[in-house]
C-alpha positions, 0 to 999 in steps of 0.5 A, spaced: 710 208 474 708 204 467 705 208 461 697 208 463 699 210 469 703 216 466 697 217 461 692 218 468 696 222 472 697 228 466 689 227 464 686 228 471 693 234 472 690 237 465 683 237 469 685 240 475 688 245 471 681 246 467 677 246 473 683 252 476 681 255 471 673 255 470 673 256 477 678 263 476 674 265 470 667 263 474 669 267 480 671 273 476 664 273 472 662 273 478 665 279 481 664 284 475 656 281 475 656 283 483 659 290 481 654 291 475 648 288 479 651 294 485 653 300 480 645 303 478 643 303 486 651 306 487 649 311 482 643 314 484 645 313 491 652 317 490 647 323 485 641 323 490 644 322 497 651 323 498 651 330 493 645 332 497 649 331 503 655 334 501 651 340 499 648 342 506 655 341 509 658 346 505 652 351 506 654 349 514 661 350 512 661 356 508 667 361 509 663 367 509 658 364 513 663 362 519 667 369 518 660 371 521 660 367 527 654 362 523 658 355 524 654 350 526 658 350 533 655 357 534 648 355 531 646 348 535 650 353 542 644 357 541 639 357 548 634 357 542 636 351 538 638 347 545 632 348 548 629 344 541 634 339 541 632 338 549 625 337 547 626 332 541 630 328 546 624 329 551 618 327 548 622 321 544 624 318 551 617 318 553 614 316 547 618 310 547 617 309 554 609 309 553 610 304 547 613 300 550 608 300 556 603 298 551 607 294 545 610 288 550 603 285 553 601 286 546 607 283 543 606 277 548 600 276 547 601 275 538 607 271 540 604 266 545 596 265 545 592 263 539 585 266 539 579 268 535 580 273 529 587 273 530 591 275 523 585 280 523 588 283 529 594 283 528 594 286 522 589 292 525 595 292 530 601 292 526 597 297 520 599 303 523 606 303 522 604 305 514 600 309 515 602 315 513 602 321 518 598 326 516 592 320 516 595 319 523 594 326 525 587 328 521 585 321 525 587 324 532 584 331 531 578 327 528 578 324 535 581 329 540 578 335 537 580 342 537 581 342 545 587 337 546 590 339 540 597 343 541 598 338 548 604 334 549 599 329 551 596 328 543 603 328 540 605 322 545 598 318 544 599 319 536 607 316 537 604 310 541 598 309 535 604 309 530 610 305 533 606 299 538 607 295 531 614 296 531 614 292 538 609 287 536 613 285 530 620 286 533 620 283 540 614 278 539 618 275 532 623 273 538 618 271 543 614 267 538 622 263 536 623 262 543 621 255 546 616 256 551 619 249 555 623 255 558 618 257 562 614 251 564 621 249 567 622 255 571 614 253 573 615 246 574 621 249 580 616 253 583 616 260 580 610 264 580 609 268 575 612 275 576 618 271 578 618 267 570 617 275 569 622 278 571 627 273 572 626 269 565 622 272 560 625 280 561 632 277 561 632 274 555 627 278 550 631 284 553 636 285 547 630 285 542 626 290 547 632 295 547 632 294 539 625 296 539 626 301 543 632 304 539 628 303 534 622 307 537 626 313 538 629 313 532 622 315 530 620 319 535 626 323 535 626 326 528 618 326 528 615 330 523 608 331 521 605 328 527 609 334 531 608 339 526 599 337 526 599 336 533 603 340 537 605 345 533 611 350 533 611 351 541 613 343 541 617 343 535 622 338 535 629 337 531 625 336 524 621 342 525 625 347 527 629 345 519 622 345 516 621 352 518 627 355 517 628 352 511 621 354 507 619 360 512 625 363 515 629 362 509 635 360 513 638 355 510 645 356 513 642 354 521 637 349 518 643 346 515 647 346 522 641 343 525 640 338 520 647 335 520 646 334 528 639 330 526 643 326 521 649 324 526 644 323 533 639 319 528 645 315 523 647 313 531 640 311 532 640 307 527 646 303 526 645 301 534 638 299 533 640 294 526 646 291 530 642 289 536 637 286 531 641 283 528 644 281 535 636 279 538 633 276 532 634 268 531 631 263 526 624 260 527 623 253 528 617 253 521 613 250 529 606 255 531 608 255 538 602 259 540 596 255 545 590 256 546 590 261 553 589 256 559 589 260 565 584 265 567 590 271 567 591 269 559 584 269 558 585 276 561 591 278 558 588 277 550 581 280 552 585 286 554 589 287 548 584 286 543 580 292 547 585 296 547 587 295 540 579 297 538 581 303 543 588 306 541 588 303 534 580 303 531 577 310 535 582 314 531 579 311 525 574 311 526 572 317 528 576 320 522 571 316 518 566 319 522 568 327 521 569 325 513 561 324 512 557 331 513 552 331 518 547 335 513 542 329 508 548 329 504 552 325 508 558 324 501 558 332 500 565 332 503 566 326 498 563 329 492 567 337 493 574 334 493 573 335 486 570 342 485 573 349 485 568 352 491 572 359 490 572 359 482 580 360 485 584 361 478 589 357 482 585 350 484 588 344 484 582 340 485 584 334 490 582 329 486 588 331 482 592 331 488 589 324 488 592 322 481 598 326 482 600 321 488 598 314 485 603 317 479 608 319 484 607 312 488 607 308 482 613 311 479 617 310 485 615 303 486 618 301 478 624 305 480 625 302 487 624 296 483 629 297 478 634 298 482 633 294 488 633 288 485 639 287 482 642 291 489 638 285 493 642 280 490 648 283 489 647 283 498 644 276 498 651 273 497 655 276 504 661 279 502 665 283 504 662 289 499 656 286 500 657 289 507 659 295 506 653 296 501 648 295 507 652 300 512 651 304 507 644 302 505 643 304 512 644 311 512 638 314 508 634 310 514 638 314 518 636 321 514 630 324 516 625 326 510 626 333 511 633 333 511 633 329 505 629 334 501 633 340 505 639 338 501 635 336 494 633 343 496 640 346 495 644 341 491 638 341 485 639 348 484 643 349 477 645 346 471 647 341 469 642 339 475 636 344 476 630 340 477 626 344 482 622 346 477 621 339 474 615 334 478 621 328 477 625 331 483 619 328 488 619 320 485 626 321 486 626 323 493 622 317 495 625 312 491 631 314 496 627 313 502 623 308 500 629 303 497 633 301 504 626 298 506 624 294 499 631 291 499 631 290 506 624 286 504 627 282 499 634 280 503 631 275 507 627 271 502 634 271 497 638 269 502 634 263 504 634 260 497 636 253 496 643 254 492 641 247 489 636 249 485 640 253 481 646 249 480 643 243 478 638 248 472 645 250 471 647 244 470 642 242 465 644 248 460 639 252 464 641 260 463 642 266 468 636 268 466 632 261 465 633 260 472 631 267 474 624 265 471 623 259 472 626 258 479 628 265 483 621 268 480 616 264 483 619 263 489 620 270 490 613 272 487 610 274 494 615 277 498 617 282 492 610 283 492 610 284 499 616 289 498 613 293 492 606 294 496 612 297 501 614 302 496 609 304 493 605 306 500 611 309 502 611 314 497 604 315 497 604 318 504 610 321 504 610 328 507 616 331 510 620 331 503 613 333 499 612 338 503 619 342 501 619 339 493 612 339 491 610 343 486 604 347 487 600 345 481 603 338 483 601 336 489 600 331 493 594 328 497 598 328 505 600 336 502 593 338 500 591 335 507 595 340 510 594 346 507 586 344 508 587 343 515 589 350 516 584 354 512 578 355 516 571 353 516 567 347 516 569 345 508 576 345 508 576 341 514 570 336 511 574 336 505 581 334 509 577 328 512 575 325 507 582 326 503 585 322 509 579 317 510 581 315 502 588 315 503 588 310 510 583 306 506 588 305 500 594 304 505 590 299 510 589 295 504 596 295 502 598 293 509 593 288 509 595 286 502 602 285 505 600 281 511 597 276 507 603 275 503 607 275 510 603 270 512 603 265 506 610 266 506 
């Protein structure tokens, strides 16, 4: 080997040793940059949810309790307590049951036809999932009216109304990835078509049908609000039952028992449906694989969806609007009185204060959802091993009910350094810890399918972490962060279960003065009701509209 050689063989040893070592370097402020992009959620998921946990725990678990036969073996072997766990179980098998009834031929229909109005069905049809339940229920009590009220059959009709968008979205995000050729191949060797049906169209969505189902269960199971307006406590479910011996029998060793029998059935629950979404779902082809309809059975077929649409989804509404406006010739009497003090109560909080007192709380929410969710969603996108963990625990607080949650903040906030039940902030902070696993859940997506490219080659001309934040990421991301902050803040602008035990009297919410005012009686009351519910589905049927163009563009 002569010198120049010798010269060459040390120049490119020197450079794979430098490049060792910026890619050692690169990789460890890669690491520190995961942690500190994961430590605010991890913090305020450890404060806000694992403290508040742990604490309902220790109220099962109390020494003193247990010496007195209260554990929480005794407490759920109770025939009473059994007999709720029974019925929670029940009317989740036929509400999923009924949804998926309704929600298939819909799903089918979205995912294989194109017909006249369509993102406007569609959005009217997926629309009731963000709805909050407190407008779900006043719109069936609007409907139904006082004699069906109290039936299991309007607690099972307000269960489909809310979760049929559940199927559309999951089971017909498969079909609509699916080529249709498989069909047409098995038409082509003769099958008709409850043959292509049952032996090629059902096998194959089958494994998005059951986690849509998982899903859908999930919801029923631990339903609160529709069951506690609708059924009452004669058809109380889990969820119930810990609302009422928390805040009206003041029980909370037996509601704590049976909220860690909630959180174990539903965390359950959820962590199949995840695994068998993740399961189902595949990459869509970018191709619109709908078509006109042909035959005079797909005709059929889309009439009879958008009617039944028009039945389930726009007669509730419908008839919520239609209660909201007094029969006298001042038809926004009900309207103008949301703001006036009709008893001269030295108590009032008129409702338009309840208005402004959520629209406060939802947008404080949305700015903490978005200050810790987007660093986490980042920190998520990069599919590591911590990434991993991170989104099994995301997971847990969807597996958390919203009465639970404010069970355990109920007891785990009680006492310096952390008394806040007297403080207005212990709401925002309960609905960001709802709202956050379905904003970074949002934005994964998006994140994970940016061309890495992009950014190496800006941070190949000089360009900063931040410059390609700016100058790339944030365009890119604009319409699904949008997207996820609408989420967020419709979220906590319906949320109920959680208000309903934290809010302070003097700050309520609107879904808690909707509450209170269909209990009272008389024709104001239930005017006013009307009219707080017709304004808040009006504010988050926008907002779902809003997120539906935003998906569409996407």
């Amino acid at each position: 080997m002569n010198r120049k050689e010798e010269k060459e063989t040390a120049r490119n040893s020197h450079l794979r040793a430098n490049l060792s070592s910026r890619s050692s370097r690169s990789s460890r402020i890669s690491t520190l940059s995961s942690f500190l992009s994961f430590f605010p959620a991890l913090l305020f998921f450890t404060l806000f949810f694992l403290v508040p946990i742990f604490a309902i725990a220790r109220v099962s678990f109390t020494p003193g309790l247990l010496s007195r036969g209260v554990d929480p073996l005794t407490v759920l072997s109770a025939p009473a307590n059994l007999r709720v766990l029974g019925w929670s179980l029940y009317q989740a098998t036929l509400s999923t049951a009924l949804t998926l009834l309704v929600g298939l031929p819909a799903a089918w229909a979205f995912a294989r036809f194109r017909f006249a109005a369509q993102p406007l069905w569609r959005a009217l049809a997926t629309a009731p999932f963000v709805l909050p339940t407190v407008v779900v229920a006043a719109a069936f009590i609007a409907l139904l009216g006082p004699a069906l009220i109290g039936t299991l059959g309007a607690i099972l009709l307000a269960h489909v109304f809310y979760n049929v968008s559940v199927v559309i979205r999951v089971v017909g995000a498969w079909w609509s990835s699916v080529d249709p050729q498989i069909e047409e191949a098995a038409l082509v060797d003769g099958a008709d078509a409850w043959a292509r049906l049952r032996w090629v169209t059902l096998p194959l969505a089958l494994p998005s049908i059951v986690a849509a189902a998982a899903l859908i269960f999930l919801f029923t199971f631990s339903s609160f609000g529709v069951v506690l307006m609708l059924g009452g406590m004669q058809h109380a479910t889990l969820e119930v039952s810990i609302y009422r011996q928390t805040a009206q029998l003041l029980r909370l060793d037996v509601a704590a028992s049976l909220a860690l029998l909630q959180m174990l059935v539903t965390l359950l629950l959820g962590a199949l449906s995840t695994h068998l979404q993740n399961d189902a779902l595949q990459e869509n082809s970018g191709l619109d694989l709908r078509r006109a309809p042909r035959r005079p059975a797909e005709y059929a077929l889309t009439f009879a969806v958008r009617a039944g649409i028009t039945l389930l989804i726009g007669l509730p509404l419908t008839a919520l609007v239609h209660r909201s406006l007094a029969a006298d010739g001042d038809p926004l009497r009900y309207y103008a009185a949301l703001s006036a003090n009709v008893r001269g109560s030295f108590f009032f909080v008129p409702p338009s204060q309840a208005v402004l007192n959520s629209l406060a709380f939802a947008a404080a929410t949305m700015l903490l959802v978005a200050a810790l969710g987007l660093p986490l969603a980042y920190a998520l996108a990069r599919r590591s091993h911590t990434s991993r963990i991170g989104e099994v625990l995301l997971l847990l607080p969807v597996g958390t009910s919203a009465i639970t949650l404010g069970l355990g903040f109920f007891v785990a906030f009680d006492r310096p350094p952390l008394d806040l039940r007297a403080s207005p902030l212990l709401l925002p902070i309960a609905h960001t810890m709802i709202a956050l696993p379905f904003f970074v859940r949002t934005l994964l997506p998006a994140l994970r399918a940016f061309d890495v490219s992009l950014r190496e080659a800006a941070a190949v001309e000089g360009a900063s972490a931040w410059r390609i934040f700016c100058s790339i990421d944030m365009p890119l991301l604009a319409p699904t962060l949008a997207a996820a902050a609408v989420f967020a803040f419709s979220i906590s602008l319906g949320e109920f279960g959680a208000a309903l035990l934290l809010a302070r009297p003097e700050f309520p919410t609107v879904p808690i003065a909707i509450f209170r005012y269909l209990g009272q009686p008389g024709a104001l009351n239930y005017g006013q009701a009307m009219a707080m519910s017709t304004l808040l589905m009006l504010l988050t049927m926008a907002g779902a509209l809003f997120i539906e163009r935003l998906d569409s563009r996407r």
